[in-house]
TORDRENSE-184734 format. One record per residue: x, y, z of N, C-alpha, C in turn. Coordinates in pm, whole numbers, always signed. Layout:
% residues N
neast/nnorth/nup/caeast/canorth/caup/ceast/cnorth/cup
X/Y/Z/X/Y/Z/X/Y/Z $
...
% end
This chain:
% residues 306
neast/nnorth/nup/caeast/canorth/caup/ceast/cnorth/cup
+13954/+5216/+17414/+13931/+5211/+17270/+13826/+5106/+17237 $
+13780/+5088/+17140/+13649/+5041/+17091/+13716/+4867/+17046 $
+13647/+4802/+17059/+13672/+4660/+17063/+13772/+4665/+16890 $
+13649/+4639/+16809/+13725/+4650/+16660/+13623/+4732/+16592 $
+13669/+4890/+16597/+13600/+4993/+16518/+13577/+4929/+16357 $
+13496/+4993/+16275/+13472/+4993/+16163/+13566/+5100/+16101 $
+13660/+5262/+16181/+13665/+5302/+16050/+13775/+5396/+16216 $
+13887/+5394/+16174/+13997/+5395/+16269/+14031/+5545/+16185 $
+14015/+5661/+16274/+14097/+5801/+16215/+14240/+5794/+16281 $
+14334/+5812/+16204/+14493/+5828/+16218/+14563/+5954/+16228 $
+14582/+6040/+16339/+14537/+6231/+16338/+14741/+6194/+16377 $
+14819/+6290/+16291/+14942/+6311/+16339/+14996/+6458/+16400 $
+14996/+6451/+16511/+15066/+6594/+16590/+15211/+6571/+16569 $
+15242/+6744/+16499/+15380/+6748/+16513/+15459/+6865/+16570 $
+15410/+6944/+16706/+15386/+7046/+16736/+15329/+7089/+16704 $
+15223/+7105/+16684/+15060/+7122/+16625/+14921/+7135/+16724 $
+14950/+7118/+16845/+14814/+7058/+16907/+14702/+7119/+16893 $
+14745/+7287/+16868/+14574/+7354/+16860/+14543/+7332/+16739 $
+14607/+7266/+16629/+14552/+7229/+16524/+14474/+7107/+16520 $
+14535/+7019/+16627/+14505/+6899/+16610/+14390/+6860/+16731 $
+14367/+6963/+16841/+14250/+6984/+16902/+14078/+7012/+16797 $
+14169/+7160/+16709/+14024/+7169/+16630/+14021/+7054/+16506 $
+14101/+6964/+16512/+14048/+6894/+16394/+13977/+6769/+16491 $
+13990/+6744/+16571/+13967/+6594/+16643/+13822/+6686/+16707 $
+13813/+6811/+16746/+13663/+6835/+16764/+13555/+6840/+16634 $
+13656/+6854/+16548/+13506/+6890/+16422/+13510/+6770/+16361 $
+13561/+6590/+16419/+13523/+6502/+16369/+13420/+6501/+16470 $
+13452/+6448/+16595/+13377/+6409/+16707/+13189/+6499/+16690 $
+13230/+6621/+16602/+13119/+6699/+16580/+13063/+6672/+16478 $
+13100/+6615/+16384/+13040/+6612/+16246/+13028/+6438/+16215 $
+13040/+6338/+16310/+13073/+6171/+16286/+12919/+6152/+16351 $
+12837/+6135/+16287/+12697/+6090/+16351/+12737/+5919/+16426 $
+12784/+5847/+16390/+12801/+5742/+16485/+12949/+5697/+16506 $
+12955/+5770/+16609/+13105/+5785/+16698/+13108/+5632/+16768 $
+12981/+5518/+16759/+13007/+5387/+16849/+13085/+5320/+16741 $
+13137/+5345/+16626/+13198/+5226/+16529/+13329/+5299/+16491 $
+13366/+5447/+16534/+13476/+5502/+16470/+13543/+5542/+16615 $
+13704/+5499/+16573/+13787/+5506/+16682/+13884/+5584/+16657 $
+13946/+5724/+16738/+14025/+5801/+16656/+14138/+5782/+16749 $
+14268/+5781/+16647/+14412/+5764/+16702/+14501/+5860/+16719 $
+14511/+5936/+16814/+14619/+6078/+16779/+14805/+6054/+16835 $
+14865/+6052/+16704/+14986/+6011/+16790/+15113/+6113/+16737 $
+15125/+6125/+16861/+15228/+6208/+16856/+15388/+6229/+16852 $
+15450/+6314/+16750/+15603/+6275/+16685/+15672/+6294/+16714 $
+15712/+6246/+16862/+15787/+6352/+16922/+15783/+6459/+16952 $
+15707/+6537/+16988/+15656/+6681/+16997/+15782/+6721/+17107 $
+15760/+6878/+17179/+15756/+6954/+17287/+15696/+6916/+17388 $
+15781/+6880/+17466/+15673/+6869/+17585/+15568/+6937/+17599 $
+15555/+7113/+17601/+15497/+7175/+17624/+15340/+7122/+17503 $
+15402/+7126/+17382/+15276/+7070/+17296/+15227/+6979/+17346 $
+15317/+6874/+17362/+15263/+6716/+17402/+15141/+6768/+17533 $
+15156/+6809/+17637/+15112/+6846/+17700/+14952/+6890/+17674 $
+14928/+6985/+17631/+14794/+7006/+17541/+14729/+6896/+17495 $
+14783/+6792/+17445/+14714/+6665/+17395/+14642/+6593/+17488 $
+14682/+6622/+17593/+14648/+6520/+17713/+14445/+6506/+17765 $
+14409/+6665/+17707/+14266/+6637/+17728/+14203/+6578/+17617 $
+14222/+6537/+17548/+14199/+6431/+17416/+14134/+6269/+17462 $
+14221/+6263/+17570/+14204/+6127/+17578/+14043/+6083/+17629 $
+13989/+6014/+17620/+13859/+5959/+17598/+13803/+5806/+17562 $
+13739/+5756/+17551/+13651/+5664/+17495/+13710/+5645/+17394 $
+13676/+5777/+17296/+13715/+5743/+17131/+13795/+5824/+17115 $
+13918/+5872/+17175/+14041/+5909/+17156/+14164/+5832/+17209 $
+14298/+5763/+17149/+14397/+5687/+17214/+14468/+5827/+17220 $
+14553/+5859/+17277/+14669/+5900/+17247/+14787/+5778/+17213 $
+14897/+5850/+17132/+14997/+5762/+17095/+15124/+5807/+17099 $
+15262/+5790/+17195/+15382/+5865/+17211/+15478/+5799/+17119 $
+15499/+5867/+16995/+15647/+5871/+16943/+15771/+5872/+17039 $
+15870/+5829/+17050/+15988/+5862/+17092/+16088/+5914/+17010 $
+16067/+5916/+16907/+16116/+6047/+16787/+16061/+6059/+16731 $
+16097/+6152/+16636/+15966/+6179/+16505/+16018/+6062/+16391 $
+15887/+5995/+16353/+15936/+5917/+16213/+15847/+5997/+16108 $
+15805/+6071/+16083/+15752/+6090/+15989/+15656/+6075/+15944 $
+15566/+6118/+15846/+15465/+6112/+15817/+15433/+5974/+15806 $
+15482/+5872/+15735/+15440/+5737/+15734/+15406/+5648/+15821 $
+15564/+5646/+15910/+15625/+5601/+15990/+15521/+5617/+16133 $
+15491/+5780/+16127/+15377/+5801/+16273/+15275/+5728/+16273 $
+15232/+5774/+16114/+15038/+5711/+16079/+15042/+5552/+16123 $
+15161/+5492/+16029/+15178/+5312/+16096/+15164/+5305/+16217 $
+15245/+5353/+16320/+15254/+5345/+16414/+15108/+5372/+16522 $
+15004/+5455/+16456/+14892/+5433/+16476/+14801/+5358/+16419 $
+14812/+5324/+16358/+14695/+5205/+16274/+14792/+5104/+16347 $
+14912/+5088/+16405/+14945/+4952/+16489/+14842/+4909/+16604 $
+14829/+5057/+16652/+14754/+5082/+16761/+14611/+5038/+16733 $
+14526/+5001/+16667/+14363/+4965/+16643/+14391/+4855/+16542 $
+14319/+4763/+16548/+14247/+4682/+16438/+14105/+4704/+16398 $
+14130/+4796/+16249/+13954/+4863/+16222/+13931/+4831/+16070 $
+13831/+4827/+15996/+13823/+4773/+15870/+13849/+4887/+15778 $
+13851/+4993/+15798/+13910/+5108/+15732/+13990/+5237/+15803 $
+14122/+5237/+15762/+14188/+5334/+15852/+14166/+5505/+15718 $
+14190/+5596/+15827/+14171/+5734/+15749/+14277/+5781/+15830 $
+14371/+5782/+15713/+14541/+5865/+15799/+14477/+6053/+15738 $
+14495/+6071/+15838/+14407/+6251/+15813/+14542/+6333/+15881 $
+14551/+6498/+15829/+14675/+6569/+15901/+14617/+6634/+15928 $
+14671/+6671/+16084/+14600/+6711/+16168/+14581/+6875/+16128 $
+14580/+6944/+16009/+14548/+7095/+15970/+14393/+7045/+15918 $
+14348/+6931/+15918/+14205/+6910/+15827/+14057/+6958/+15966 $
+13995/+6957/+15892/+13850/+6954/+15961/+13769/+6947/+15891 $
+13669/+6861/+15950/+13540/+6797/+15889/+13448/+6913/+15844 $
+13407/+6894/+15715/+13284/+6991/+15755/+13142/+6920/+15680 $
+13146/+6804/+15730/+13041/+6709/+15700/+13065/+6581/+15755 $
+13000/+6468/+15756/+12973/+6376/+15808/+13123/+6219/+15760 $
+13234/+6318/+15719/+13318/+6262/+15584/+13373/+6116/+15622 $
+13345/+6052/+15768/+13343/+5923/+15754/+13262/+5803/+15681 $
+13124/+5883/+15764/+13008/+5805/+15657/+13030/+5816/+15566 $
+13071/+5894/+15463/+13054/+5919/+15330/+13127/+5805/+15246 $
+13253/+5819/+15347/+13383/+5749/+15240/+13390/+5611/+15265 $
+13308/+5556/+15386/+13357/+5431/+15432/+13172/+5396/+15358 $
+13134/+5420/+15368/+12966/+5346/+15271/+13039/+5409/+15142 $
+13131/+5488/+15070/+13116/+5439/+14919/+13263/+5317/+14903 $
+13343/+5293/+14996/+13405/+5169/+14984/+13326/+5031/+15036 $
+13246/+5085/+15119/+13137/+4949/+15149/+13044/+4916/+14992 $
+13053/+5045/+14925/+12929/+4965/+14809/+13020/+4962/+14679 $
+13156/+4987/+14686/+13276/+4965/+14572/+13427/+4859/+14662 $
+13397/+4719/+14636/+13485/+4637/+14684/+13587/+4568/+14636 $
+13622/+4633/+14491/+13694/+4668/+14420/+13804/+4768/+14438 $
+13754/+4878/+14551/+13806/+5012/+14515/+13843/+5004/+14682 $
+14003/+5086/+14672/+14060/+5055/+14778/+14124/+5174/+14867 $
+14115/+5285/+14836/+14142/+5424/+14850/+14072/+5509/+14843 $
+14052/+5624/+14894/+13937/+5753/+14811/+14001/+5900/+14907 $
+13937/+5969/+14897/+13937/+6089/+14931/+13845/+6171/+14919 $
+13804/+6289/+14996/+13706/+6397/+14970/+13767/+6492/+14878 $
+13670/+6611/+14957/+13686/+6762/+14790/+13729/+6834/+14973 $
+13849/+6884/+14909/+13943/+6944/+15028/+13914/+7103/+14993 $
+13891/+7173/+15095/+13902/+7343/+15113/+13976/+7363/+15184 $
+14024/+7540/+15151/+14073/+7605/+15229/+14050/+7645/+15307 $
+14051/+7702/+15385/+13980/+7795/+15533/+13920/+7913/+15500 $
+13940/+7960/+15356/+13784/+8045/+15284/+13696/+7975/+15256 $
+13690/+7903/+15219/+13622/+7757/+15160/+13640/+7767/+15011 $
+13764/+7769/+14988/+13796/+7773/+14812/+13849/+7642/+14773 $
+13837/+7574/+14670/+13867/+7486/+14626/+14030/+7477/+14670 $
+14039/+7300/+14690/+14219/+7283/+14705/+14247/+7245/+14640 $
+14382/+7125/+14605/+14383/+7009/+14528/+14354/+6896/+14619 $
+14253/+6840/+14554/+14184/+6701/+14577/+14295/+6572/+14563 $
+14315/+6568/+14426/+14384/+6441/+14362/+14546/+6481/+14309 $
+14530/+6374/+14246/+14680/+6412/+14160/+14677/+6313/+14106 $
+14811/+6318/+13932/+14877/+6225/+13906/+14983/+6161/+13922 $
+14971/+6035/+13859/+15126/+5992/+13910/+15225/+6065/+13861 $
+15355/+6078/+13894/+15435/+6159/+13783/+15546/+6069/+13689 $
+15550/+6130/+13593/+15591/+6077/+13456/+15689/+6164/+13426 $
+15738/+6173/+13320/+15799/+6231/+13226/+15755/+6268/+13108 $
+15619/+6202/+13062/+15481/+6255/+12975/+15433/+6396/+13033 $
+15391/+6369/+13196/+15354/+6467/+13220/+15424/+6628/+13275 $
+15576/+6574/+13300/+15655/+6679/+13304/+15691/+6759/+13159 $
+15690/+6676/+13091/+15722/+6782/+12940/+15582/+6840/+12875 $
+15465/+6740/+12909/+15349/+6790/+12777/+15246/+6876/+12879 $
+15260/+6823/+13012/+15163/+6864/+13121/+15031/+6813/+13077 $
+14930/+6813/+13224/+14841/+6768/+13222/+14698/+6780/+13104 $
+14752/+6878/+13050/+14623/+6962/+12976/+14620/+6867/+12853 $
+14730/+6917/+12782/+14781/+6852/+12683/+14704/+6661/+12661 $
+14777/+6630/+12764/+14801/+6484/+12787/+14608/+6447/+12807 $
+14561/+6543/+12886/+14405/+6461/+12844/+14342/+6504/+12746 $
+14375/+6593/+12638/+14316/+6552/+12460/+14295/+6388/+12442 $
+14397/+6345/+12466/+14447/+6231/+12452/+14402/+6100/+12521 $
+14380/+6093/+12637/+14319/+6027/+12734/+14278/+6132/+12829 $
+14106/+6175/+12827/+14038/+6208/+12925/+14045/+6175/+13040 $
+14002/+6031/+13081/+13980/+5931/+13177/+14111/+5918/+13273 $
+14244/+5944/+13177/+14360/+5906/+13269/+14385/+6024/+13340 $
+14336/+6131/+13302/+14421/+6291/+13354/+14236/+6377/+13334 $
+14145/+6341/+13442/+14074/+6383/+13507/+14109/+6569/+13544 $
+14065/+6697/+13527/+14053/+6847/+13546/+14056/+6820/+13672 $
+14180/+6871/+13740/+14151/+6910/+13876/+14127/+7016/+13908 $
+14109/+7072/+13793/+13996/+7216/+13853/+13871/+7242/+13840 $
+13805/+7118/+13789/+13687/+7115/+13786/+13620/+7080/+13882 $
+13487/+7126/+13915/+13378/+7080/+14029/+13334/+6936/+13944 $
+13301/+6878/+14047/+13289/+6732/+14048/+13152/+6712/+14065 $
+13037/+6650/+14057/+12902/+6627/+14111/+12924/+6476/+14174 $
+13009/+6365/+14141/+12954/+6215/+14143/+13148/+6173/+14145 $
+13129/+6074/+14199/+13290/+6013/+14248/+13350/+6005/+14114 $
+13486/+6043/+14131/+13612/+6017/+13970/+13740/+5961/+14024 $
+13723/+5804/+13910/+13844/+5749/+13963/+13980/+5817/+13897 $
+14071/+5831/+13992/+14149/+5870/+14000/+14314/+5848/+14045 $
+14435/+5877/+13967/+14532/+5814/+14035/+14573/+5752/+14174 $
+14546/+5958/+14196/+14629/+5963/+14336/+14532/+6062/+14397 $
+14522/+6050/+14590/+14459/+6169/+14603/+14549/+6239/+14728 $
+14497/+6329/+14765/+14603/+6440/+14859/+14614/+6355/+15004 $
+14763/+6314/+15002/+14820/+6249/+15147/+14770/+6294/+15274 $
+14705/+6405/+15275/+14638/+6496/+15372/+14531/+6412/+15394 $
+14433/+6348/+15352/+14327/+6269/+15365/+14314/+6160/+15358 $
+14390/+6039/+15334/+14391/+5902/+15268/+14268/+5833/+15349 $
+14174/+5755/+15229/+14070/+5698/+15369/+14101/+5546/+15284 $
+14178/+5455/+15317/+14174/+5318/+15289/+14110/+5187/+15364 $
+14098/+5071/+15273/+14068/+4948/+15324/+14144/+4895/+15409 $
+14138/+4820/+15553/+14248/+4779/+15617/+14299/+4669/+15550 $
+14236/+4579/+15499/+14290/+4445/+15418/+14398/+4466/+15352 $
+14356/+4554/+15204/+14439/+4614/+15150/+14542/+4663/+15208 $
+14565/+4779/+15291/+14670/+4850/+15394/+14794/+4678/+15445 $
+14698/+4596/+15481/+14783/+4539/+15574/+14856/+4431/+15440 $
+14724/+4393/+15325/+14802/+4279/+15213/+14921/+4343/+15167 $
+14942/+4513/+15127/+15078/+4587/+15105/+15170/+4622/+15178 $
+15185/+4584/+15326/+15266/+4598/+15428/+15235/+4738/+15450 $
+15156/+4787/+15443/+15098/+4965/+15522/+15192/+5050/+15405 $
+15163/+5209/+15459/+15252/+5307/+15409/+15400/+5236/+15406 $
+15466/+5288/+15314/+15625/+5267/+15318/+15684/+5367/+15385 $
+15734/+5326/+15520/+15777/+5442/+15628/+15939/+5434/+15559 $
+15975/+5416/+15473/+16097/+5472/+15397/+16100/+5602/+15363 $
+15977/+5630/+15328/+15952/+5770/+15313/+15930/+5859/+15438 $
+15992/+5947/+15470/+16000/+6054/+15558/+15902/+6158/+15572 $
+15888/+6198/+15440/+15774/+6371/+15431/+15802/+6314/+15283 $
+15706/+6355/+15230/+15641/+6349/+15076/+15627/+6214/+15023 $
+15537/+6177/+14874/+15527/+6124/+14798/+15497/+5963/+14881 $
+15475/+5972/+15020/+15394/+5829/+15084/+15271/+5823/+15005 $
+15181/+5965/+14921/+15043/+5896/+14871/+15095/+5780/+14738 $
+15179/+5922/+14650/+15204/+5897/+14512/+15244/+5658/+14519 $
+15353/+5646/+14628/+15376/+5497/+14616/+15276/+5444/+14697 $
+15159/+5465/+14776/+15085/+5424/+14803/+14932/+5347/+14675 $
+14952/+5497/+14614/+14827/+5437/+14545/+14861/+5360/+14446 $
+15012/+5323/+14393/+15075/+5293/+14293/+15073/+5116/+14311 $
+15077/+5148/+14406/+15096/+4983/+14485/+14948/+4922/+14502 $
+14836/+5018/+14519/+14718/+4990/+14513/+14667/+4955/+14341 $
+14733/+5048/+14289/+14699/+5004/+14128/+14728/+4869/+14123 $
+14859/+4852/+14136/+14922/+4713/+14095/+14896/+4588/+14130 $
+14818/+4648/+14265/+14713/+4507/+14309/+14601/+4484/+14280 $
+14570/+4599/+14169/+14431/+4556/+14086/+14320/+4630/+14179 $
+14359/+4709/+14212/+14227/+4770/+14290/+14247/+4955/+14256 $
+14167/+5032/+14273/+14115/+5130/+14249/+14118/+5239/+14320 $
+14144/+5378/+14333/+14174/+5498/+14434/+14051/+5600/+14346 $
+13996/+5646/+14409/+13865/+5744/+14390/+13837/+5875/+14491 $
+13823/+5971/+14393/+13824/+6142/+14467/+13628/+6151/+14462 $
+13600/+6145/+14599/+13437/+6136/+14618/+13413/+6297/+14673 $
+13332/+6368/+14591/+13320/+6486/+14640/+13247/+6519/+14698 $
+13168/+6413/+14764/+13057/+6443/+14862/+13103/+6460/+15002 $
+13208/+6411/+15049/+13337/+6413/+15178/+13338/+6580/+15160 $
+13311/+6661/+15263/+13403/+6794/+15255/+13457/+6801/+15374 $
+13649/+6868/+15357/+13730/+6836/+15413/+13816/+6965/+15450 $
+13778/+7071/+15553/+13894/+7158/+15510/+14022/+7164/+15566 $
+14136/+7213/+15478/+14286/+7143/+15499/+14355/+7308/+15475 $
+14417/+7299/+15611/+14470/+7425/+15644/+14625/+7457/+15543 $
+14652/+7318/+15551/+14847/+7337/+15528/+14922/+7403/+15618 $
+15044/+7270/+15581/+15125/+7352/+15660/+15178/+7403/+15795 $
+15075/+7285/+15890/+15055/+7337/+15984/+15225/+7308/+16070 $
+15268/+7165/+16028/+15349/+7132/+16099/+15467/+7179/+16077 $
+15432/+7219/+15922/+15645/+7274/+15828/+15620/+7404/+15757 $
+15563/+7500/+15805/+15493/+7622/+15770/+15633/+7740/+15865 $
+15765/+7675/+15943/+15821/+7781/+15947/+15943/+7803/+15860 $
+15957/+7918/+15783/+16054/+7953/+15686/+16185/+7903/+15742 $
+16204/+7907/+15809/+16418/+7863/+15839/+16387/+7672/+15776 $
+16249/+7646/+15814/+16249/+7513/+15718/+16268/+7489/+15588 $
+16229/+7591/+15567/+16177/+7563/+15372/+16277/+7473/+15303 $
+16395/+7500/+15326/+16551/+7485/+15222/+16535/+7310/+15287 $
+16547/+7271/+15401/+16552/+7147/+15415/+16457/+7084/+15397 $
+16301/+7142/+15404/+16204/+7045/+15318/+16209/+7022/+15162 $
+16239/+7191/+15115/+16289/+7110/+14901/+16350/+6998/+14948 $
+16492/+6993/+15021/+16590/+6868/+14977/+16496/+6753/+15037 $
+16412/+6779/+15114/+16342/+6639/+15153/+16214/+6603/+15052 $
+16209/+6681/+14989/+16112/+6617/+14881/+16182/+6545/+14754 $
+16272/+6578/+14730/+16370/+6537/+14652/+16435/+6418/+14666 $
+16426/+6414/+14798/+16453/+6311/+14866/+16351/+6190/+14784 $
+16222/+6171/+14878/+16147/+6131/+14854/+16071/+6096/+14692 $
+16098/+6211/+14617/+16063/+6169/+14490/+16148/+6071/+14421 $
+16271/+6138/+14436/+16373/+5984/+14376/+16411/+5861/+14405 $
+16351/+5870/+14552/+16318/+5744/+14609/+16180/+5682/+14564 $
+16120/+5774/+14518/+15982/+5668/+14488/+16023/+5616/+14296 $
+16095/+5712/+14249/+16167/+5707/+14078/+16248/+5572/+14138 $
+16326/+5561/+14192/+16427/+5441/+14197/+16338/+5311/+14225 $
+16211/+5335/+14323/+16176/+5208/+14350/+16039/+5145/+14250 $
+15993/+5255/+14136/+15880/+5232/+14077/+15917/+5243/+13907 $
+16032/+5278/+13910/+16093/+5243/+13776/+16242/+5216/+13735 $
+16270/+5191/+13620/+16415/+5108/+13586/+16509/+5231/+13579 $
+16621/+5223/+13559/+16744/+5309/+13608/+16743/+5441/+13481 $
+16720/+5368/+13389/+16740/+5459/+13274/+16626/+5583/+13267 $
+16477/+5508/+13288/+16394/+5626/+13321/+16421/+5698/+13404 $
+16459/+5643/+13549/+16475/+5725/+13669/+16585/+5812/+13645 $
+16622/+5812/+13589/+16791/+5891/+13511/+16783/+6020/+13463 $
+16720/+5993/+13357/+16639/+6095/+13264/+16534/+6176/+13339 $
+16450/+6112/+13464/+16318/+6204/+13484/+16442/+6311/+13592 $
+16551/+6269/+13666/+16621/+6309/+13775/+16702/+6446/+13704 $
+16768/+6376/+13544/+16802/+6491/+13438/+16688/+6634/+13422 $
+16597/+6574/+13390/+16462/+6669/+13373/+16452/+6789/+13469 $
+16429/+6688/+13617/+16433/+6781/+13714/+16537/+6893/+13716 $
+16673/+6847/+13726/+16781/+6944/+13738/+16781/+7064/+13617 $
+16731/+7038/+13520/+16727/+7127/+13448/+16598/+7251/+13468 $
+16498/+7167/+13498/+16421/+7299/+13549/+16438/+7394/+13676 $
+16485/+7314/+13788/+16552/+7373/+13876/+16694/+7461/+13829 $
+16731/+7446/+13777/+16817/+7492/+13715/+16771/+7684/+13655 $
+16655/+7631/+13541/+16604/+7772/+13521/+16516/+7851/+13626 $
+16477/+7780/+13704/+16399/+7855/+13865/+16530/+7930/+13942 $
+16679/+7843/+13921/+16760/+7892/+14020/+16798/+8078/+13958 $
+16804/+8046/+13799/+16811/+8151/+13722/+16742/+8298/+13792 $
+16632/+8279/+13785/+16525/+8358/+13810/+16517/+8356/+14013 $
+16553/+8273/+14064/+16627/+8312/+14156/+16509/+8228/+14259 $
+16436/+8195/+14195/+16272/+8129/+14244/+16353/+8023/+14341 $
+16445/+7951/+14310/+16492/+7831/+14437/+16659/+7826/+14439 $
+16731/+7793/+14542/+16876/+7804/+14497/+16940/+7719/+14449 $
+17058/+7795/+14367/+17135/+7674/+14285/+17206/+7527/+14358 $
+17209/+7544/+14455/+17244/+7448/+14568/+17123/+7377/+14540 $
+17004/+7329/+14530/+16871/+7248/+14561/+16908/+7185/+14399 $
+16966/+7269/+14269/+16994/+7194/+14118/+17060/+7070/+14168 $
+17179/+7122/+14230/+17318/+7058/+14266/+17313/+6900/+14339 $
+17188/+6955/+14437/+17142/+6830/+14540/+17083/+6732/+14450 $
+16995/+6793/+14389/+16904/+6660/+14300/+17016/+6598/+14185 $
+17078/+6660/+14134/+17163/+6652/+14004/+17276/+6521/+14099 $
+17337/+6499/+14270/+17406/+6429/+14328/+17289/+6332/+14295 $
+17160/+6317/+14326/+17121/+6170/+14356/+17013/+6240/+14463 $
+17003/+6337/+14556/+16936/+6387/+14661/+16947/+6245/+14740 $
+17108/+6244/+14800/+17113/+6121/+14893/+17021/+6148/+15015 $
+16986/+5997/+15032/+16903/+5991/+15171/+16971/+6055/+15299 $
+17094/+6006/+15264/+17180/+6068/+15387/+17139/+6211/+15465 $
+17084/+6251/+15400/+17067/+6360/+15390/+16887/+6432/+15475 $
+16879/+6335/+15457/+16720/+6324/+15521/+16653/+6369/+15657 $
+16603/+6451/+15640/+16544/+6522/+15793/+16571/+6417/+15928 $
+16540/+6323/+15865/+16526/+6167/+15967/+16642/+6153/+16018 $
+16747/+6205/+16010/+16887/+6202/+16056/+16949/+6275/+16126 $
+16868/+6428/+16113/+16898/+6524/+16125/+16846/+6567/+16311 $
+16806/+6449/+16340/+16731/+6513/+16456/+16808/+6485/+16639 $
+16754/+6541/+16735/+16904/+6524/+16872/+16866/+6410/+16860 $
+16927/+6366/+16963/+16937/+6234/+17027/+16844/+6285/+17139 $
% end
C-alpha cells in the first residue's frame, strides 16, 4: 500500500465479487493518477467461494481486508479506512463504477472548499438514467408537507432532486453509496457510527458534519454509476431488511432528537405503514414492529451463525 495516499477508496464486498471486480476495474481505469490513490477492498464475511474471487485484486493499489463477520455497512467501511491513513477517504459500494475521472473531481473540489467536508457525484443507472444523488434530512415537516411544498418556502434548504445540475449544490445529505469525505473531519467525529448496521449511516453522518460547522455538497461533475442492490437484492431478504431500516431510522430519531419528537415522527410512521399494509403494499407485522420501538434486538447483526 502507498505510504500516505491522498485519497483512500473504501470498496465493501458482501458476496458480491463480480460486482466488486467491475467496480475496482473502472476506478483503476478511469483514476488518471493511481500514485496518490490507494484502494481498500474489505470483505464481510463473505463465502468462501466469493472471498475467493477477491484474491486477484491484490496489488500495489489494492489491500484486501478480511472481516471475520459481517459488521455492516459502517462497521466494514471503518474497518477499512483503519487500514490506510489518507487525507480523504471515499467509502463507495461496491455496485458503483466510475465513469469519469470521479476522484479528481471530488478530492480538488474539497481541496479548493475547506470549509466543506463531504460531497458526492451525479449517480446513474446502468441505462445511464438519472438516480438519486442527495437527500434530506428527515423531519416531520417533510413527512407531512413533502419536499415540494416545503421549498416554496425555503429553496436553498430542499434543493429538486430531479433536476439536472450544471455547478456543485450544497446539500443535506448525499447517497451512502458514494460518500467522498475529509479524513480530519472523519477521524475529529469518531468515523461512521458502526451502531448502525444497514441504513441511515449517511443521514447521521452528514448531521454530525453539519453540527461541526462544516458543509456536504452534491458535485455533478463526478459521474458515478450505481447498480443497487447488489448485496440485499435477494427477495427471501426483503421482510428483514424493512425491519432493519426501521431499525436504523429510530435509532438515528432517538439519537438526533428529544423523546417527544422521536415519538410522534415513530407515530407518523406507523400510521402510514399502516395504510400501505391496507393496500397490502407491506405487511401488517412491519406497522406492529415500528409501532414496538423496532428493537435493536432484532437486528440483522444478531441474526448471523457463529
Amino acid at each position: 500500500m502507498l505510504q500516505r495516499p491522498k485519497t483512500a477508496v473504501i470498496i465493501l464486498n458482501y458476496n458480491s465479487a463480480a460486482h466488486t471486480l467491475r467496480c475496482v476495474d473502472s476506478i483503476l481505469k478511469h483514476t488518471a493518477d493511481l500514485s496518490d490513490t490507494a484502494l481498500v477492498v474489505v470483505d464481510n464475511a463473505s463465502a468462501k467461494p466469493d472471498q475467493a474471487q477477491l484474491t486477484a485484486l491484490a496489488s500495489d493499489h489494492v489491500t484486501l481486508v478480511h472481516a471475520e463477520k459481517n459488521l455492516g455497512f459502517a462497521g466494514g467501511m471503518m474497518l477499512g479506512a483503519d487500514a490506510v491513513d489518507a487525507e480523504y477517504y471515499f467509502f463507495l459500494n461496491n455496485d458503483c463504477e466510475f465513469r469519469n475521472d470521479v476522484v479528481a473531481v471530488l478530492s480538488s473540489f474539497l481541496d479548493q472548499h475547506p470549509q466543506s467536508a463531504l460531497c458526492s457525484g451525479y449517480m446513474l443507472d446502468s441505462d445511464g438514467k438519472p438516480r438519486s444523488s442527495f437527500n434530506y434530512f428527515p423531519s416531520l415537516w417533510l413527512m407531512l408537507l413533502g419536499s415540494g411544498l416545503l421549498r416554496l418556502f425555503s429553496p436553498s434548504r430542499y434543493p429538486d432532486r430531479r433536476k439536472p445540475y450544471a455547478q456543485p449544490v450544497p446539500v443535506d445529505v448525499v447517497t451512502g453509496a458514494a460518500m467522498f469525505t475529509r479524513g480530519t473531519v472523519l477521524k475529529q467525529l469518531g468515523g461512521l457510527d458502526t451502531g448502525f448496521f444497514l441504513y441511515c449511516e449517511e443521514e447521521d453522518y452528514a448531521l454530525r458534519i453539519k453540527q461541526a460547522g462544516c458543509k456536504t455538497w452534491f458535485v455533478p461533475q463526478a459521474h458515478i454509476m450505481h447498480i443497487g442492490g447488489a448485496s440485499s437484492g435477494d427477495a427471501l431478504l426483503r421482510p428483514a431488511l424493512q425491519r432493519e431500516f426501521y431499525i436504523s431510522m429510530l435509532r438515528y430519531l432517538r439519537l438526533h432528537h428529544n423523546l417527544v419528537y422521536a415519538t410522534a415522527f415513530r407515530l407518523f410512521i406507523v400510521l402510514k405503514l399502516l395504510r400501505r399494509a391496507i393496500t397490502g403494499k407491506v405487511p401488517f407485522s412491519l406497522a406492529v414492529f415500528v409501532f414496538k420501538g423496532a428493537p435493536g434486538k432484532e437486528s440483522l447483526r444478531y441474526k448471523q451463525p457463529n
